[in-house]
N, C-alpha and C positions, 0 to 999 in steps of 0.2 A: 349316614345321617338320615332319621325317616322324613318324609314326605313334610310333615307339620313342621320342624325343626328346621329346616330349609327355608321352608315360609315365612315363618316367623324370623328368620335370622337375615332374611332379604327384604322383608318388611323394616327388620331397623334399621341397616343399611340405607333403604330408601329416606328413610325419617331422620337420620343422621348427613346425609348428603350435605342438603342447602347451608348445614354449617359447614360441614367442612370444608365447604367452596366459599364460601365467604370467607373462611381462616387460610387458605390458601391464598387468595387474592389479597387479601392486607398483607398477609409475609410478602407478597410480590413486590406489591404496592411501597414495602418499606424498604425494600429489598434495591428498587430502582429508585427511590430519594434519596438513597443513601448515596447510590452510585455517581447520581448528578453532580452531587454537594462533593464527592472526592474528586471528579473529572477536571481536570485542569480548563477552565474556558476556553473559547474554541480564539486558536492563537490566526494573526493576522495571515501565517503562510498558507498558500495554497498550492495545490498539485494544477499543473495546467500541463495538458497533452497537446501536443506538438508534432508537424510535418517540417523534415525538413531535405534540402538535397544533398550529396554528399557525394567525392567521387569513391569508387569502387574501391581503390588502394585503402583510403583512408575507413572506409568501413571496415576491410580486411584487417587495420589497426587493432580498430575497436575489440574484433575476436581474440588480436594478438595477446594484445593486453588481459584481457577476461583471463586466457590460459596462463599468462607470466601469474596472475593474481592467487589460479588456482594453485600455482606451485609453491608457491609461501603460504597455503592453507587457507585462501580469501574465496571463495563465492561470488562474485561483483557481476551485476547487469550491466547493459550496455547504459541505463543512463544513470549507475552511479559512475563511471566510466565519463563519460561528457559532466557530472558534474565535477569530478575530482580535475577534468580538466578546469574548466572554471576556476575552481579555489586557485589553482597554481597562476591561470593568467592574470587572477588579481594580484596577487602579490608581484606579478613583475614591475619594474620600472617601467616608465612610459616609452623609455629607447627600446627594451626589449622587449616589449607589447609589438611596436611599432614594427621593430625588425622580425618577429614571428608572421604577423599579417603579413608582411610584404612577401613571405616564400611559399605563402598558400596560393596551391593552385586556386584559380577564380573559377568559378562555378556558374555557366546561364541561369540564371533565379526563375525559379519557374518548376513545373513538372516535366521531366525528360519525355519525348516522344513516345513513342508504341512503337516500336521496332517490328 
């Protein structure tokens, strides 16, 4: 390409630009209206992170479980893990609620010492 051809062909380039950024910005522009208007509104749950204390045994659970999950082909973290326990203690009766509390070890509330 000579020297002039070049010139001229980055000169329209240049001349062409400011539309084509304006024509890019509204596709965007319509691009994320659209997005909003499909978005389910933003639902009442929320994610809230959490400390808590736990004895040793019963974290070692939590891994157990993870591995039993992965052997039927599941993936599961430790807190969908605490929440599946959740789901099940709701549905207990209030006798069997009652008799699960009572054979948990009790736990000092608090944060453990610095050994």
């Amino acid at each position: 390409m000579a020297k002039k051809d070049l010139k001229a062909a980055l000169g329209a380039s240049l001349r062409t630009e400011p539309n084509a950024m304006t024509d890019r910005v509204a596709r965007a522009d319509s691009y994320f209206e659209t997005q909003e208007s499909l978005s389910p509104p933003p639902s009442a749950k929320k994610v809230i992170r959490d400390g808590f204390t736990i004895p040793a045994s019963e974290y070692e659970g939590i891994a157990q479980i993870q591995a039993h999950a992965l052997q039927v082909g599941l993936a599961v973290t430790k807190s969908e893990v605490l929440r599946a326990g959740l789901a099940v203690l709701k549905t207990m009766s209030p006798s069997e609620l009652k008799q699960t509390f009572l054979v948990l070890e009790k736990v000092k509330i608090g944060r453990p010492g610095k050994s």
